[in-house]
C-alpha positions in Angstrom: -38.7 -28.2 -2.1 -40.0 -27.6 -5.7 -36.9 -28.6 -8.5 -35.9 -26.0 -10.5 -35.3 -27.9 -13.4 -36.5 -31.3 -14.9 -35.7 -33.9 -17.5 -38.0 -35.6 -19.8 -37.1 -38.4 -21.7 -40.1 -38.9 -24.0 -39.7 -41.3 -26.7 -41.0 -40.8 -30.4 -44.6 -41.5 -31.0 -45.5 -41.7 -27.2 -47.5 -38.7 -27.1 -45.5 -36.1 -25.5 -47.7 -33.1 -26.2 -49.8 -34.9 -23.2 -46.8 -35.0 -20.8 -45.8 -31.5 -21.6 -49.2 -30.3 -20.8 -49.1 -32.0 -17.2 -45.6 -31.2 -16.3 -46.4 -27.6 -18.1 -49.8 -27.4 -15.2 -46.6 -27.6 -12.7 -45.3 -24.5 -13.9 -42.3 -25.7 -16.1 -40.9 -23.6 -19.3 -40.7 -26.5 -21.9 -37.3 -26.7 -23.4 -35.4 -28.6 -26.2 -37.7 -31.0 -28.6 -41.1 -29.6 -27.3 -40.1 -25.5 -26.6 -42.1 -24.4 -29.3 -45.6 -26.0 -28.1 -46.7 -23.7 -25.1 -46.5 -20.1 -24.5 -43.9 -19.2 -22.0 -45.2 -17.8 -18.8 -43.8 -14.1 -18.9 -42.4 -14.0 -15.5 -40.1 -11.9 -14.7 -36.5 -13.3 -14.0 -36.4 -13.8 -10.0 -34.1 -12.3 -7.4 -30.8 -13.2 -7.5 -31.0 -15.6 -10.8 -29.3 -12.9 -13.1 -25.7 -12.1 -11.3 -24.7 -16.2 -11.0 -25.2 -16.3 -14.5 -23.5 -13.0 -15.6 -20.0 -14.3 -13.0 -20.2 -17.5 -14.8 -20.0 -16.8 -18.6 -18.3 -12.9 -17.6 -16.4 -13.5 -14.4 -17.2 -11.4 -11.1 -15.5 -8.1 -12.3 -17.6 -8.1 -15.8 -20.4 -9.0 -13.7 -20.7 -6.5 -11.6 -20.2 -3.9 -14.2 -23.0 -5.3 -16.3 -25.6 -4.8 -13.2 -24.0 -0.9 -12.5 -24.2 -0.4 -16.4 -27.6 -0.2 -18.7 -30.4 -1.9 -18.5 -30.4 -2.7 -22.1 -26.9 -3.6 -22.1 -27.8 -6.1 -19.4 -30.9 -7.7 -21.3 -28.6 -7.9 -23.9 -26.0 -9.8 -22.0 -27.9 -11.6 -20.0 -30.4 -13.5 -23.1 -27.1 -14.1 -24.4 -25.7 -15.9 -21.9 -29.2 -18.2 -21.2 -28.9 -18.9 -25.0 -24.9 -20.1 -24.3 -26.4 -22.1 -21.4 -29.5 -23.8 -23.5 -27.0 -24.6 -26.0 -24.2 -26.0 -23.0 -27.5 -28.1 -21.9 -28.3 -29.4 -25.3 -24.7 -30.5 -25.4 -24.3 -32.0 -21.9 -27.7 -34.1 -22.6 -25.9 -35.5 -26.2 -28.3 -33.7 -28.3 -27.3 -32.9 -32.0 -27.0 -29.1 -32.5 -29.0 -28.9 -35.9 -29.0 -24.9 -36.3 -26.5 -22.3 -35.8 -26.9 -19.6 -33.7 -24.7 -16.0 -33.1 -23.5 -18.0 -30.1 -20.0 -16.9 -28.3 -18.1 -20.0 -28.5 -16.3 -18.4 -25.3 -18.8 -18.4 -23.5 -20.2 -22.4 -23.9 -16.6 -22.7 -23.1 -16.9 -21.0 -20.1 -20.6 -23.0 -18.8 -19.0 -26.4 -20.2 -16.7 -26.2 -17.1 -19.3 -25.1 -14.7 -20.3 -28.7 -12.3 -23.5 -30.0 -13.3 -24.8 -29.8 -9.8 -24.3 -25.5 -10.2 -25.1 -25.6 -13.8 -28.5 -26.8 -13.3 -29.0 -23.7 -10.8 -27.6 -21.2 -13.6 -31.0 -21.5 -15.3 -33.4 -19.1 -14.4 -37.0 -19.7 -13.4 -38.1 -23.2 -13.8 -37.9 -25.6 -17.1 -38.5 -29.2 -18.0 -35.9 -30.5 -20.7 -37.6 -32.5 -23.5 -35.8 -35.0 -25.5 -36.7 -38.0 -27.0 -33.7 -40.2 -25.7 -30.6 -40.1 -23.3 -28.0 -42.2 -24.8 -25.1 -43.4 -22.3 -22.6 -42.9 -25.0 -23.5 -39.4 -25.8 -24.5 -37.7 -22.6 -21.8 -36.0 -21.1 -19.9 -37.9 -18.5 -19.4 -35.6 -15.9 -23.3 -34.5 -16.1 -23.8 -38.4 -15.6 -21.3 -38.5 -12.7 -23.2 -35.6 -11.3 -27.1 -36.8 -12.0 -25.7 -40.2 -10.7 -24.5 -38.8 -7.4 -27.3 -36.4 -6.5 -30.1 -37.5 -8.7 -30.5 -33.8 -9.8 -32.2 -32.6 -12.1 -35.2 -35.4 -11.9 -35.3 -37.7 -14.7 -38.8 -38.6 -16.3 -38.8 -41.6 -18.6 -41.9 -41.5 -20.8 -43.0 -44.1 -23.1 -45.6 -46.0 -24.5 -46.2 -49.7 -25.8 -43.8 -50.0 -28.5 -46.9 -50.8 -31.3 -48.5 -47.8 -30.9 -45.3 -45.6 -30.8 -44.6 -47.1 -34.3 -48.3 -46.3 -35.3 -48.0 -43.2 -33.8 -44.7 -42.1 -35.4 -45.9 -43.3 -38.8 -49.0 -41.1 -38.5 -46.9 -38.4 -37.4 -44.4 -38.1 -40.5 -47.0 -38.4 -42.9 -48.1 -34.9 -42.0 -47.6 -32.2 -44.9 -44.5 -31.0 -45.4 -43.2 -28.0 -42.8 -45.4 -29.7 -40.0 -42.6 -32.4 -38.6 -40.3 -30.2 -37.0 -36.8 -30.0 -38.1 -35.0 -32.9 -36.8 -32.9 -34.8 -39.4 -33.9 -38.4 -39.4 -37.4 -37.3 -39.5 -36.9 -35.1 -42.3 -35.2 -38.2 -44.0 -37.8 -40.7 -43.2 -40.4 -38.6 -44.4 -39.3 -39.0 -48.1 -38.7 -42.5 -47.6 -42.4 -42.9 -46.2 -44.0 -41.2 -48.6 -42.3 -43.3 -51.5 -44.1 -46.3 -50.1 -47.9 -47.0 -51.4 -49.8 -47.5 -48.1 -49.2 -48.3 -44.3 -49.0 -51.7 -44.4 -45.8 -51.2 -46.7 -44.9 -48.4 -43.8 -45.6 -50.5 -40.7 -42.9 -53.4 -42.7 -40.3 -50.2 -43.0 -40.5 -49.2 -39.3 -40.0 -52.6 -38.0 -37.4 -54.0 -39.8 -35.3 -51.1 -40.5 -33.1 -50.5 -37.0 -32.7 -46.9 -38.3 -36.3 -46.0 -38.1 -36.4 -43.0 -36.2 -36.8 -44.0 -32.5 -36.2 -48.1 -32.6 -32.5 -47.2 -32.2 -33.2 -44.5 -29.5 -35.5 -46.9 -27.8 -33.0 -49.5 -27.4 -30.5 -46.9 -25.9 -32.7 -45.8 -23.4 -33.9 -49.2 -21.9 -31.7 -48.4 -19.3 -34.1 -45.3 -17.6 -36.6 -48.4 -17.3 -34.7 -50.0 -14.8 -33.0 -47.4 -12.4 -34.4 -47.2 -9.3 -33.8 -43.0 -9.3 -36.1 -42.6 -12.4 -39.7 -41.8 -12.6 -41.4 -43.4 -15.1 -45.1 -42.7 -16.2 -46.2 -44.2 -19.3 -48.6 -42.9 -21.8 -51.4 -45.3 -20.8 -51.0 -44.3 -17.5 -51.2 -40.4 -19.2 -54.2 -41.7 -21.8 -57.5 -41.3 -19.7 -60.8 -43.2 -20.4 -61.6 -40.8 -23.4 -58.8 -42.4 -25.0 -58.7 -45.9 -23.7 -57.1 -45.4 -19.9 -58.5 -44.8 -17.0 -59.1 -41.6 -14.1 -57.2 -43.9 -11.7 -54.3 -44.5 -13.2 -53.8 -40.7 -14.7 -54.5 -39.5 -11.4 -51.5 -41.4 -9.9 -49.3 -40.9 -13.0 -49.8 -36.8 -12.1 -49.1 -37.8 -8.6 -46.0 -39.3 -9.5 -44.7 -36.0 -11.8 -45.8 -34.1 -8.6 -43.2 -36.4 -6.4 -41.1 -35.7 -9.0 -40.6 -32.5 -9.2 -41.0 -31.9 -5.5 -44.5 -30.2 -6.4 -47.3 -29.6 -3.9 -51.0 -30.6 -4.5 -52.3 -28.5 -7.5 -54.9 -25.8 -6.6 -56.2 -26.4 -10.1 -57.5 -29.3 -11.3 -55.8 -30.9 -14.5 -58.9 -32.0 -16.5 -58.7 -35.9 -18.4 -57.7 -34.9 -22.0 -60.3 -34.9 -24.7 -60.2 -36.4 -28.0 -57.6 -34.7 -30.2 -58.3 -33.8 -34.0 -56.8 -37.0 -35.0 -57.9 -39.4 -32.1 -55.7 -42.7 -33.1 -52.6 -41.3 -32.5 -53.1 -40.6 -28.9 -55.8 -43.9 -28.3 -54.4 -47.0 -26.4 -54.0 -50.0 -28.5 -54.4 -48.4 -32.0 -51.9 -51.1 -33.3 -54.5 -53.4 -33.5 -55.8 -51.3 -36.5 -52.9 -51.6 -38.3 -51.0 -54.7 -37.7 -51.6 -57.4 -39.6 -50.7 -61.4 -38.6 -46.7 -60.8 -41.0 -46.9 -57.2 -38.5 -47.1 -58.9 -35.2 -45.1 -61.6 -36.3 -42.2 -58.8 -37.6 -42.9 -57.0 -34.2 -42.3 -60.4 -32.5 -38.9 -61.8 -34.2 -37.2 -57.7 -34.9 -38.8 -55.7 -32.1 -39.2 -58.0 -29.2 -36.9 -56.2 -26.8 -38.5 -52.9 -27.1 -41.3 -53.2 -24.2 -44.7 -53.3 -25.6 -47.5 -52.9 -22.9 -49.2 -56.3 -22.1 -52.9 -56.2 -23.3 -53.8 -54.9 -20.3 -53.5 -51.2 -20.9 -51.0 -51.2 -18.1 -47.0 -51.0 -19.1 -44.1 -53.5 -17.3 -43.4 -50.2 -15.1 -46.7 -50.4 -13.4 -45.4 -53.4 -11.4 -42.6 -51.8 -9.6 -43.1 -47.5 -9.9 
């Protein structure tokens, strides 16, 4: 059976524009950190996906009115209520809510005390949440109890070695202003990167400052790693040879999403990714560009725990996934 919904945990700088586009190829609506980078599909909302909903933020009697009443009336009530339960999601998964919305409070209420096993069948159509960590201390406890129990949603932990996601990251927030998204420690770090006079000076930030964005996030996540009900595909797994990986190992990284999700074979073939506009960000073992002997030996003493890939192209996950 093909999961309706998925979890991505994709941390910063480990090219999750790449993993979108596979798990997108499954027919998954990206949500959260990466909504905004593919079109959504259109479809129509399917049979029996709209009343569930309506009972659950209206109760049965409101409900019911709702589908005898208006069609607009019941667009209307019914985006409203997939907004309250992206919102509910974003809180259950222990994401900061950085922007207001014309949200009923009531309603979140209402979803909050829905059990995660229903709530992730309240969603309609199909949709892989995107976020770049999933803190113990944050996520909700009774969506943990839930996930814990049942396994559902799938979790996919996505990262890369730990050099390159710093190299990556960098690169990243020293885009133009308005092209970083509008998550807060990015927003900050930006400023603070551009005050500095050249990467090297950078590189020195990101690895001895524990507040870089994604070193703390990294270490809070080490735990998706090791649990046995996690899928884990790494970004040189993801990479391809046009970007220093290989057909073989993509191949069986898609395999693995596929498992995942439950997914038969793909009548479509997912083609090897080409070169992007700016290449380094996405190649394996760009570090090697940047670090200098101080880098590696900062990496070494401040970032040791934060699993780099051996020089092998292939990541300590490879050995037991």
């Amino acid at each position: 059976m093909v999961e309706p919904q998925l979890i991505a945990v994709s941390l910063r700088g480990s090219g999750t524009p790449m993993l979108a586009e596979a798990i997108g190829a499954l027919g998954y609506t990206p949500y959260g950190t990466m909504s905004g980078t593919q079109a959504v599909s259109g479809e129509p909302v399917g049979a029996g996906e709209v009343y569930p909903l309506l009972e659950a933020v209206h109760g049965a009697g409101r409900a019911a009115e709702l589908l005898r009443g208006g069609p607009e009336e019941l667009a209307q009530s019914f985006d409203t209520a997939v907004h309250a339960l992206w919102r509910v999601w974003w809180r259950l998964l222990g994401q900061p809510l950085t922007l207001a919305s014309p949200v009923d409070a009531a309603l979140e209420g209402r979803l909050l005390r829905v059990p995660g096993a229903d709530l992730a069948r309240l969603l309609p159509g199909r949709g892989c949440w995107y976020v770049n960590s999933l803190d113990l201390g944050r996520v909700d406890a009774n969506f943990l109890r839930a996930w814990s129990t049942g396994g559902v949603p799938p979790l996919v932990f996505h990262h890369r070695d730990a050099r390159d996601r710093v190299i990556s990251h960098i690169r990243y927030l020293s885009r133009p202003e308005g092209q970083i998204g509008t998550q807060p420690e990015d927003l900050v770090y930006q400023g603070i990167l551009r005050a500095l006079p050249d990467m090297d000076a950078r590189i020195t930030l990101a690895l001895t400052d524990p507040d870089f964005p994604g070193i703390r996030e990294a270490r809070r996540s080490r735990w998706l790693l090791h649990h046995p009900a996690v899928h884990v595909v790494t970004h040189e797994d993801l990479a391809g040879p046009a970007l220093g990986g290989s057909p073989q190992s993509r191949e069986q990284a898609l395999t693995r999403l596929r498992q995942a999700t439950g997914h038969p074979e793909p009548t479509v073939h997912l083609p090897q990714p080409a070169p992007a506009a700016d290449t380094e960000s996405d190649t394996i073992g760009a570090w090697r560009t940047h670090f200098t002997p101080e880098h590696e030996r900062l990496f070494r003493e401040k970032c040791h725990d934060l699993f780099p890939a051996p020089d092998t192209g292939t990541s300590p996950a490879d050995t037991n996934r």
